[in-house]
C-alpha positions as MATLAB code, in Angstrom:
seq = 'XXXXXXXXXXXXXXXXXXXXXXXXXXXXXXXXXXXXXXXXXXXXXXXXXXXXXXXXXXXXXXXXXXXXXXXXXXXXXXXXXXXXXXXXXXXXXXXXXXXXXXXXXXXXXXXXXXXXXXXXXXXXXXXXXXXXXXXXXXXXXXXXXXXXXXXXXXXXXXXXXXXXXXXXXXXXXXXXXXXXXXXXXXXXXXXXXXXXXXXXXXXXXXXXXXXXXXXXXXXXXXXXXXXXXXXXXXXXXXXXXXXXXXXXXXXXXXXXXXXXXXXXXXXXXXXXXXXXXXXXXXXXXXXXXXXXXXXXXXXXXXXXXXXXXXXXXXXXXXXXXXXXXXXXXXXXXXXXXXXXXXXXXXXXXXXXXXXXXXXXXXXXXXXXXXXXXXXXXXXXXXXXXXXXXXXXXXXXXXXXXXXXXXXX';
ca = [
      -7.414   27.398  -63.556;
      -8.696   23.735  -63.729;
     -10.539   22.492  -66.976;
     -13.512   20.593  -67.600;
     -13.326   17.381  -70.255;
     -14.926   19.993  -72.841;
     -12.617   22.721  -72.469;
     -15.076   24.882  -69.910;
     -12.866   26.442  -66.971;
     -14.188   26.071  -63.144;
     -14.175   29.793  -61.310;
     -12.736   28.764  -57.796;
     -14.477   31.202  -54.842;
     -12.108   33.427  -54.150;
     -11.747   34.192  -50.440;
     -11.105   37.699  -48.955;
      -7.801   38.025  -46.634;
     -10.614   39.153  -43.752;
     -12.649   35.361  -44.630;
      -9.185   33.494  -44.726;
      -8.444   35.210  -41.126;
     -11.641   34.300  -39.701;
     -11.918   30.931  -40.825;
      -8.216   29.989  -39.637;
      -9.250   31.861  -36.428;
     -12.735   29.016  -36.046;
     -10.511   26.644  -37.509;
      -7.657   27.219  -34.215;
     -10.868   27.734  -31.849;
     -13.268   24.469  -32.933;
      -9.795   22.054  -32.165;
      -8.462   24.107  -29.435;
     -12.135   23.894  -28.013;
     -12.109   20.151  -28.829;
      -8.468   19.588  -27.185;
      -9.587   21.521  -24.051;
     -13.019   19.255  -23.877;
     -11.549   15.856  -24.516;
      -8.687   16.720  -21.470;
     -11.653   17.685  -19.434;
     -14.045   15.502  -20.212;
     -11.136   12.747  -19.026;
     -10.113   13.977  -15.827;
     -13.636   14.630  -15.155;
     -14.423   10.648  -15.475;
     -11.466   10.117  -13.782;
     -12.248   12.427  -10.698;
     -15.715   11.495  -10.751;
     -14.533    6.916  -10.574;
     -12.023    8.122   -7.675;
     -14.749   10.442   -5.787;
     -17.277    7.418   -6.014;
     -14.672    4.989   -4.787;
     -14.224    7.039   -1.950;
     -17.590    7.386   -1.049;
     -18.493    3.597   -1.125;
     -15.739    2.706    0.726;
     -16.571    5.449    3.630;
     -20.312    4.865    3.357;
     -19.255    0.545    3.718;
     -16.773    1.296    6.215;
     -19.171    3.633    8.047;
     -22.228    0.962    8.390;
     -19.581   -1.899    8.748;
     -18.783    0.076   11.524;
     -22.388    0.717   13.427;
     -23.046   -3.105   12.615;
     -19.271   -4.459   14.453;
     -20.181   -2.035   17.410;
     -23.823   -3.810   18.018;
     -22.648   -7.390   17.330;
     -19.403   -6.994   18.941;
     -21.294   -5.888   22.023;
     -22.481   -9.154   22.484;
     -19.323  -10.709   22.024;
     -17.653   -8.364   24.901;
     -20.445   -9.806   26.556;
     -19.673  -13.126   26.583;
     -16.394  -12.892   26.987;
     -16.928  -11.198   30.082;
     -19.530  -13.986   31.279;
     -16.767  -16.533   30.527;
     -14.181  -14.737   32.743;
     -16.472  -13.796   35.532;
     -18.469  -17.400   35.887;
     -15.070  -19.053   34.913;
     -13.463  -17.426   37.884;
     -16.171  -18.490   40.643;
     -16.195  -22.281   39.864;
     -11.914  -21.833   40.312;
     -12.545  -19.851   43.569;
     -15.439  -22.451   45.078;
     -18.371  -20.300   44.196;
     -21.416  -21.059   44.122;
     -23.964  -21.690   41.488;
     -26.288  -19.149   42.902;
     -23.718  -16.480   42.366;
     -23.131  -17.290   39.160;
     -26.901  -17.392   38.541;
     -27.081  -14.029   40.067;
     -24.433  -12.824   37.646;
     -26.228  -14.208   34.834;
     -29.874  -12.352   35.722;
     -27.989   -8.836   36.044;
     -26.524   -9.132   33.125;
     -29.628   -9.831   31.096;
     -31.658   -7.590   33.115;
     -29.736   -4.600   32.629;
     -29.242   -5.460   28.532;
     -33.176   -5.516   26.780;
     -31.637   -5.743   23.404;
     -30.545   -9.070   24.451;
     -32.778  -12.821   24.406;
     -30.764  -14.262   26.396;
     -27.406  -14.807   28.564;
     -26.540  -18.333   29.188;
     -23.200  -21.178   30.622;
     -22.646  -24.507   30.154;
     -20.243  -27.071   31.936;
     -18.781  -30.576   31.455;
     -19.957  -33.124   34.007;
     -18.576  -32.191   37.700;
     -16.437  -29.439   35.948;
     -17.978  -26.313   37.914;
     -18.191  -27.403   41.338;
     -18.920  -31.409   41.729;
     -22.033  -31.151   42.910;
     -24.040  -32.511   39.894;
     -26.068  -35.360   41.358;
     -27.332  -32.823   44.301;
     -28.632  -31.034   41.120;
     -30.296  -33.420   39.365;
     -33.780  -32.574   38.148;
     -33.882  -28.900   40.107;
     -34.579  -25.827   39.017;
     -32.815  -24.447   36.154;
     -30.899  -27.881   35.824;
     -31.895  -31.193   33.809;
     -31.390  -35.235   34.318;
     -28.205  -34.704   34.527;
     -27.725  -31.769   37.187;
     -25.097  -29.915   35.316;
     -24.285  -26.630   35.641;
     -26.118  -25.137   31.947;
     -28.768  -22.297   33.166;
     -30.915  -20.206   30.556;
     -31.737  -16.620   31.437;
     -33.943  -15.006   29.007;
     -36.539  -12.199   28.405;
     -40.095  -13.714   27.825;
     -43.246  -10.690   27.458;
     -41.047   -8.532   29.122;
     -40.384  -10.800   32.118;
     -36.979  -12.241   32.974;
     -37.030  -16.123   32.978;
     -34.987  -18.728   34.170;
     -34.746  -22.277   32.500;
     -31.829  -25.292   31.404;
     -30.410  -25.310   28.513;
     -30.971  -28.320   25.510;
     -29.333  -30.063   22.897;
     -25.851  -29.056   24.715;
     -25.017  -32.291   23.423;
     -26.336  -32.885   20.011;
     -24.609  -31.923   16.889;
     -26.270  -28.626   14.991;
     -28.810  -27.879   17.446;
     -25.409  -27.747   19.870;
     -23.478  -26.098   17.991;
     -23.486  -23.291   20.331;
     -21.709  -25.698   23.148;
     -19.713  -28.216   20.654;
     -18.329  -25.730   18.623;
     -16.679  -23.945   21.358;
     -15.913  -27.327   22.682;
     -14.338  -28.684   20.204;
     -12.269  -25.964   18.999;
     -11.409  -23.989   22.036;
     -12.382  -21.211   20.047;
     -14.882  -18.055   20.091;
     -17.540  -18.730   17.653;
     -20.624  -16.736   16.729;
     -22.868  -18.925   15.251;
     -24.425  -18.404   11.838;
     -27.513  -16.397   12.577;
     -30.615  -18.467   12.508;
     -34.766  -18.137   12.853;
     -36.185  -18.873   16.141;
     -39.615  -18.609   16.900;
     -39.861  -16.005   19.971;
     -43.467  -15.504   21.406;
     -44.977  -16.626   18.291;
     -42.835  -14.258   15.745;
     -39.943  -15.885   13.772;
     -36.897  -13.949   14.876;
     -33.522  -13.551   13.140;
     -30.735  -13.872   15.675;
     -27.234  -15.646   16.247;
     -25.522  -16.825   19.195;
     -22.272  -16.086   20.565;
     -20.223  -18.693   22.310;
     -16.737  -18.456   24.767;
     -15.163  -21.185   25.531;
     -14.202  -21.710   29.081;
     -10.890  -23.306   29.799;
      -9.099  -23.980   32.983;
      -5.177  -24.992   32.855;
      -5.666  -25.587   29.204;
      -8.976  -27.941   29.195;
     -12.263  -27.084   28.251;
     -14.403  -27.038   30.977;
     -17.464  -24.947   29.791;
     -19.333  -22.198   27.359;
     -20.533  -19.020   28.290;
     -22.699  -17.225   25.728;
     -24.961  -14.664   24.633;
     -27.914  -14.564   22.013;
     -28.552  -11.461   20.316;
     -31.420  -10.747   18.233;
     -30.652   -9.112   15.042;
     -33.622   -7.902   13.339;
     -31.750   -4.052   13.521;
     -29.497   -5.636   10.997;
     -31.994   -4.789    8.198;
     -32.408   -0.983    9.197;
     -28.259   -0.364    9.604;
     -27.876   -1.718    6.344;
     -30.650    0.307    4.656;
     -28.721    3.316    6.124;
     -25.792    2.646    3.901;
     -26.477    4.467    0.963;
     -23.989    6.303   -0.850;
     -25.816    7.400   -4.131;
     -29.620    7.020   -3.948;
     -29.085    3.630   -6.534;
     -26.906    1.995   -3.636;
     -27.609   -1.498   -2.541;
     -26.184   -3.093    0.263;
     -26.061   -6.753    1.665;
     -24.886   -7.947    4.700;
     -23.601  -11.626    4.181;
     -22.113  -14.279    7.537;
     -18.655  -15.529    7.541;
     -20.315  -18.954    5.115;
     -21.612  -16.606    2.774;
     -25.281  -16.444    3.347;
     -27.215  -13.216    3.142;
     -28.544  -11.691    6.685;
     -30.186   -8.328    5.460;
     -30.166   -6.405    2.089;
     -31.428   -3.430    1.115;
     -31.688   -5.369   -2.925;
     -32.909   -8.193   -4.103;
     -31.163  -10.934   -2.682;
     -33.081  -13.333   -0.588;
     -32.244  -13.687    3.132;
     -30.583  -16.656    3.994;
     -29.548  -17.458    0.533;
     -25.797  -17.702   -0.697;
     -24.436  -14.703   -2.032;
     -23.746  -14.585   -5.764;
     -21.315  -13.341   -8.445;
     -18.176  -11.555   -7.605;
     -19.349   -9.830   -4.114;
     -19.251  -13.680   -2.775;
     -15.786  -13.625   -3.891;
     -14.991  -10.288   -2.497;
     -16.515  -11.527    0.578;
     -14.102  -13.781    1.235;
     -11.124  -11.761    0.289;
     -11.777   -9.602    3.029;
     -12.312  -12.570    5.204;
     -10.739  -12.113    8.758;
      -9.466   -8.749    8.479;
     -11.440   -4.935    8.561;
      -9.603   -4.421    4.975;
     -11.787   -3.231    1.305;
     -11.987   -4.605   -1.596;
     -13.494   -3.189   -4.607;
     -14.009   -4.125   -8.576;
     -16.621   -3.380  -11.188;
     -18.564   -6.432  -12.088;
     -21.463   -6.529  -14.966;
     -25.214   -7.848  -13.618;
     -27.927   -7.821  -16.041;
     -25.934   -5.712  -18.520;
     -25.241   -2.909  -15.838;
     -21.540   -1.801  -14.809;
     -21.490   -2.032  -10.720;
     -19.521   -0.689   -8.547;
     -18.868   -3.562   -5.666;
     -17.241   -2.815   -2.282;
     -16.983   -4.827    0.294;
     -15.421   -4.665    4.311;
     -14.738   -6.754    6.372;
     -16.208   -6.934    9.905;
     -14.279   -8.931   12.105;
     -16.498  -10.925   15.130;
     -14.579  -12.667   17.826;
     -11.761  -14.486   17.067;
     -12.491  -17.071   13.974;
     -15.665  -15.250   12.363;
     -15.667  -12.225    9.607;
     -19.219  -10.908    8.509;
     -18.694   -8.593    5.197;
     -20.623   -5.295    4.259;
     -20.987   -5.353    0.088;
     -22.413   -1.928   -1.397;
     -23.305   -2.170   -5.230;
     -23.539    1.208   -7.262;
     -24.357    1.287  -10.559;
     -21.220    2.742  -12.543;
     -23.749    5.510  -14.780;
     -24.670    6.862  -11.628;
     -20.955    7.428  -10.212;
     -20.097    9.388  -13.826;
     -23.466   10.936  -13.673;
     -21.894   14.235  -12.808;
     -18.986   13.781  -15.001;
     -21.072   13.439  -18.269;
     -23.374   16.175  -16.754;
     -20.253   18.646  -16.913;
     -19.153   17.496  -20.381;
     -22.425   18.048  -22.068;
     -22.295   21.548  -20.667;
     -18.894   21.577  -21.823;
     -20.223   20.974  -25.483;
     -23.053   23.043  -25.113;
     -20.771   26.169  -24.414;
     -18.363   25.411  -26.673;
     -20.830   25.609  -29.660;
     -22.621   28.603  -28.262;
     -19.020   30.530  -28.518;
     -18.008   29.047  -31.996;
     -21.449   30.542  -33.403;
     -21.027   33.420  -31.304;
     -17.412   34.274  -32.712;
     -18.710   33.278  -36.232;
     -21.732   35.980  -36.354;
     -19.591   38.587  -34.433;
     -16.296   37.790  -37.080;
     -16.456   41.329  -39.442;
     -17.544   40.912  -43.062;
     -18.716   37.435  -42.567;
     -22.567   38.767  -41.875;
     -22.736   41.501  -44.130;
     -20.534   39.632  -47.258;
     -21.235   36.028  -46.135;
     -18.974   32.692  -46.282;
     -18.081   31.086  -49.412;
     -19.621   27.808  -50.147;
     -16.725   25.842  -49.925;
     -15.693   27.838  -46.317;
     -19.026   26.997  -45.098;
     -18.973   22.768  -46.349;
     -15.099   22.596  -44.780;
     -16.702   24.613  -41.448;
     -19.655   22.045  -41.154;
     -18.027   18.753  -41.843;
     -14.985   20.041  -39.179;
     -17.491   20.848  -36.675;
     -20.015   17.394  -36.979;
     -16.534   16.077  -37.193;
     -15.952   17.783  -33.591;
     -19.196   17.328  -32.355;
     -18.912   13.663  -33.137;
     -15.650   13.021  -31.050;
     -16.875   14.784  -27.869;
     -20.200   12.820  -28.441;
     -18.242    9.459  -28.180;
     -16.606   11.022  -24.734;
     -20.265   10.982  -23.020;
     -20.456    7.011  -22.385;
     -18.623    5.244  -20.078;
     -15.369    4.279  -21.593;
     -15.596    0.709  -20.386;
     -18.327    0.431  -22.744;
     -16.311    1.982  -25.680;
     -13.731   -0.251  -24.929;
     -15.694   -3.241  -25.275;
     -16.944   -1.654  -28.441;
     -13.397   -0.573  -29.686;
     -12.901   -3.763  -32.221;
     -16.408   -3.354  -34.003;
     -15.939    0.312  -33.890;
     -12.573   -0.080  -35.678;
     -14.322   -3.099  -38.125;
     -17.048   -0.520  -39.697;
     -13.916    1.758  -40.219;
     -12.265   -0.179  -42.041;
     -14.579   -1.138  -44.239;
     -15.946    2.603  -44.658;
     -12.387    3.612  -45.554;
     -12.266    0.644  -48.448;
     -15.609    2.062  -49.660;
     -14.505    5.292  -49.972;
     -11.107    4.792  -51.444;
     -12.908    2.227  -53.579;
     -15.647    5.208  -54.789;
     -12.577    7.352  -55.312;
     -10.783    4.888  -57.427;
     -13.499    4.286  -59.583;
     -14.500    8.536  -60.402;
     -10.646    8.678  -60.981;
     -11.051    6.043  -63.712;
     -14.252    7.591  -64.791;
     -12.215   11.152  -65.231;
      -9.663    9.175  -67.369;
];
């Protein structure tokens, strides 16, 4: 039996073989409970990051999807303008036919402004300088008609610029790469309302040389409701940026026709020219995101890219959800099993039972508390976390040093 500096003896509590059972039986159940929570409480993050992966890739692939299908309309369009109109001039039609081909095609698509060719000098049938200054021609009497919708009405005009860098660009692009391009979408005034739209240019070669354009320009104000669609959680945001970069409609903040920022411009352009995801966390304004981004592949040289940012909280929202429950149970069946144990009611625990009990179960409480966040964030905090331990552990071995010298 211990002694006291003046001789006095200490009466231990002595515990009852029924107290000793039940308190190795809580003991077993609080880190049995704990074990079982903290393997939960993992594969529950775990499941949840996988599950929202999934479902901002499917929701991105999904709208990058509805968006390819309405732009890549226009570029069927035009490439079936190219080898229709392509094929008259080589078979000694006439510009009238190819006008008529031209008006059906724009009269039978609404959705479009307007369906349009352009040739070199001579190039479609010779006849230039019997066209100079006539309908639906310029100065020069090339071959470059205009049809278009105006107040409902289907109109008929030249085109301009054809030869002028950047306001060209839809003839000397295709020109000078014999390649498909669709332009990067631009605001035109239309009847008096600033309109969002891009243009999409064939080239038209015969034996190898360029010889004309034909095109189509698409409106693409529907850009802003498909991409308000995508929505995964209800925190989504999605952007839709153009092959350079810029933004053409967001469901955020970003500003319309400004350069896309931060690691989505990045993952942008890794999915450049191909339908393929890519995906990483990135922090913005001291949130964890969730950035995925496909590819949509226009034509043959451009790749627009669908980016969908989800906050990280809300993809382990249901995860932490099921751990506190987790907790919550847990402690309702520890206190359950403690006031159900025999003898412990009616005889109660010993004092020291009871201090071991409590400091074990804030002790247990504690560790599935630090489970809740987002691990990311723990690991950030892992080396300041281990700093205050460290010096907590010299205080305390410090305090005990110094009441063993005071006992002495």
């Amino acid at each position: 039996m211990p002694l006291l500096a003046d001789g006095e003896t200490v009466r231990m509590p002595q515990l009852t073989i029924k107290i000793r059972m039940v308190f190795g039986v809580v003991v077993v159940l609080i880190l049995g409970t704990s074990s079982l929570m903290t393997v939960i409480t993992m594969r529950n993050q775990d499941s949840a990051e996988r599950a929202g992966y999934r479902a901002a890739t499917q929701a991105a692939q999904v709208g990058a999807g509805v968006i390819r299908d309405e732009v890549g309309a226009a570029v069927g369009t035009a490439r079936d303008l190219a080898n229709v109109v392509g094929a008259l001039a080589a078979s000694g039609g006439t510009r009238a036919a190819a006008d008529a081909v031209l008006r059906e095609v724009i009269t039978s698509h609404s959705r479009y402004l307007g369906v349009w060719t352009g040739w070199e000098p001579g190039a479609f049938d010779g006849a230039d300088a019997a066209h100079q200054g006539a309908d639906g021609h310029d100065a020069t009497g090339r071959f470059i008609p205009y049809w278009y919708w105006d107040a409902g009405a289907v109109q008929h005009t030249a085109l301009v610029d054809y030869d002028q860098a950047g306001a060209g660009d839809y003839y000397q692009i295709a020109k000078s790469t014999g390649k498909e391009k669709v332009l990067e979408p631009f605001t035109y005034k239309i009847n008096g309302t600033d309109t969002l739209m891009t243009s999409v240019a064939v080239p038209i070669m015969r034996n190898g040389t360029f010889v004309g354009v034909a095109g189509v320009d698409v409106a693409l104000a529907s850009l802003h409701e498909r991409v308000a669609e995508v929505r995964p959680y209800s925190t989504a945001r999605t952007t839709l940026t153009s092959s350079a970069g810029s933004v053409l409609a967001t469901s955020g903040s970003d500003t319309v026709g400004a350069a896309l920022d931060g690691a989505r411009r990045g993952m942008a352009t890794a999915v450049s020219g191909t339908k393929g995801t890519a995906q990483q966390v990135e922090t913005r304004s001291g949130q964890e995101m969730l950035q995925t981004a496909v590819g949509i592949p226009l034509g043959a040289s451009d790749t627009w890219a669908l980016v969908v940012s989800v906050p990280v909280d809300t993809v382990l929202a249901e995860a932490a959800a099921t751990v506190r429950l987790g907790i919550l149970l847990a402690v309702v069946g520890i206190i359950n099993l403690i006031s159900a144990a025999p003898g412990v009611v009616e005889q109660g625990m010993p004092p020291t039972a009871t201090r071991q009990l409590v400091w074990l179960g804030v002790g247990i409480v504690g560790m599935l508390a630090m489970l809740l966040p987002d691990y990311r964030m723990l690991e950030r905090m892992a080396l300041p976390i281990f700093a205050v331990c460290c010096v907590l552990l010299v205080l305390v071995l410090s305090m005990l040093a110094a009441l063993v010298q005071i006992k002495c």
